[in-house]
C-alpha positions, 0 to 999 in steps of 0.5 A: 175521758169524762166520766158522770154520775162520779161519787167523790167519796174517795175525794173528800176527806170527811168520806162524805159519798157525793155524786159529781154530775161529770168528772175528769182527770188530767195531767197536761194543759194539752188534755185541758184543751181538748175538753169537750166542756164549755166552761162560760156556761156550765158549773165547775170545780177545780179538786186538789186532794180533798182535804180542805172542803166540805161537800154540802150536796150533790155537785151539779156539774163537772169535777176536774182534778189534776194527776199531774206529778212531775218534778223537773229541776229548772234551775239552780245556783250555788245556795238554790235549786228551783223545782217545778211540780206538778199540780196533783203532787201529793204535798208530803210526798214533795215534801219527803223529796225535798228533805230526802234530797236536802232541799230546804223550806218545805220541811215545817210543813211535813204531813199537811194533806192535800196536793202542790197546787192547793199548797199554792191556791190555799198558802199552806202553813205550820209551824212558822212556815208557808208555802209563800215563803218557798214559792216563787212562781204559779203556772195556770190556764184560764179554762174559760179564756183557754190561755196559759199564765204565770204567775210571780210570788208577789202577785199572787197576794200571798196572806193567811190561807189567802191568794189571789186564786180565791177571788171569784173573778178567778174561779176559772184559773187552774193550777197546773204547775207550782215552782219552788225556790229551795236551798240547797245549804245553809238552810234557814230552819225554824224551830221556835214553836214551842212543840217542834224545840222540845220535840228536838231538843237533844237532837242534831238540827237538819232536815230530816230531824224537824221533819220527823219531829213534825210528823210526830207532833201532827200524828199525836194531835190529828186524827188519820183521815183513812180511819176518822173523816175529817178537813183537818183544822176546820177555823181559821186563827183569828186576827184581832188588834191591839185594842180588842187584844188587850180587853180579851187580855184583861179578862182572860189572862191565859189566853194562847195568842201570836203577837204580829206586826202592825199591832196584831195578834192572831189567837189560837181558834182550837185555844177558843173553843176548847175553853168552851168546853168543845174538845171531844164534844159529840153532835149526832153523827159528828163531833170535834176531835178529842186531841183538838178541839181544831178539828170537827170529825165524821163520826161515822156516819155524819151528813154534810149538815151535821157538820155545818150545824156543829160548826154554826153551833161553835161559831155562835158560842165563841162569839158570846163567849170572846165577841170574836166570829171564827171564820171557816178555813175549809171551803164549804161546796 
């Protein structure tokens, strides 16, 4: 049933009490169908967990979220086991389920906020690891063209925080289902960033260990949403070539960077903006985290611009500092 006049405060992470003109939940495509909602004329938003936006203002239209939380086995070989899951599954709670059943390639990405279907629409990372590695299909129903589609991974165009759900030619595509391709042994792990090695060194190497290694690494440095508002990382790392690299290089010889291929290097943002002094910086009611300078935080009573003119006041003074424009993970609404 679609409800109106809905705050969204419980929502959105930054805690920010926005009213969406309508708002509806739904669990299979059978109640997408039976909508009473015309999607060609009037304004909508697909909502996963709130995680990963910045509501500037009141949303003038029809918020719809998924509570879809199934898991079904779909398949499975000797090496793998194909999961499908519900869009509005809570990330962690999908990742605590695979590790507890030993399944393997979601364990890196432990405690990221947020729901399968947005794992999928943003391609969530950490540590080495994104949701592409694991995802082999997306499941989707187009609201305005009321047809169902499937999606194959490399039709997705899968790259940093990017998938094709994020064109705009795209924006009636709704997730409903995401599969995963898991192992079942022999699993591949990634320990190489530095944090997760120290975190397990001394340890045995499974599942449950790098996830829990995880978890702690994110707990010290990232505040709980339930006590401090915040999107979590706020920027994007940027990518840069080799040319502009090697003049950052020569000037600052501690700069934090990730060599790619093709001549690429991605910089650490929160490396960014903690040289200019952002790390625990306080503006008005908002302000940026003092364990990373990643993460801009509601202070308690922040409005959605104050945080948009931290965030522009950042953006201007790395790019005078390194000439570099950090770019916004979090969707601004």
């Amino acid at each position: 049933m679609i409800k109106k006049n809905f705050s969204l405060q419980k929502y959105n992470t930054f805690g920010f009490d926005i009213k969406a003109d309508y708002f509806v939940e739904f669990r299979s495509v059978d109640e997408l169908k039976s909508l009473n909602f015309d999607f060609k004329k009037n304004k909508f938003f697909i909502l996963g967990g709130g995680s990963n936006l910045l509501f500037t203002k009141d949303f003038n239209g029809l918020v719809i979220k998924s509570i879809n939380n199934e898991i079904n086995i779909i398949g499975e070989t000797d090496n793998y086991i194909y999961l499908k899951v519900g869009a509005g599954y809570i990330w962690d709670d999908f990742v605590k389920y695979c590790v507890d059943n030993n399944y393997g390639g979601c364990e890196n990405l432990s405690l990221i906020p947020g729901t399968v279907g947005a794992s999928a629409i943003q391609n969530i990372g950490a540590y080495g690891v994104e949701a592409k590695d694991i995802i082999s299909k997306v499941f989707v129903y187009d609201l305005v063209n009321h047809t169902q589609k499937i999606f194959k991974n490399d039709y997705c165009l899968f790259n940093y925080r990017y998938s094709i759900f994020k064109r705009f030619e795209n924006k009636s595509l709704l997730v409903t289902d995401v599969e995963f391709k898991l192992t079942k042994n022999n699993h591949n792990y990634n320990t190489d960033y530095g944090a997760v090695k120290q975190k397990i060194s001394g340890k045995e190497v499974n599942l449950q260990n790098i996830r829990q290694a995880i978890i702690e690494i994110r707990q010290s440095k990232l505040p709980d949403v339930d006590k401090i508002g915040n999107a979590g990382s706020f920027f994007k790392n940027p990518v840069i070539e080799q040319n502009k690299f090697n003049e950052l290089k020569e000037k600052f010889t501690d700069i934090i960077f990730y060599e790619l291929p093709d001549n690429k290097y991605k910089l650490a943002a929160g490396w960014l903006i903690e040289q200019c002094g952002f790390k625990g910086f306080k503006y008005k009611n908002a302000g940026v985290y003092d364990k990373q300078a990643l993460v801009l935080i509601n202070r308690g009573n922040a409005t959605p611009n104050e945080i948009i003119e931290l965030s522009d006041k950042i953006i201007e003074t790395i790019l005078q500092k390194y000439s570099i424009k950090l770019e916004s993970e979090v969707i601004f609404i």
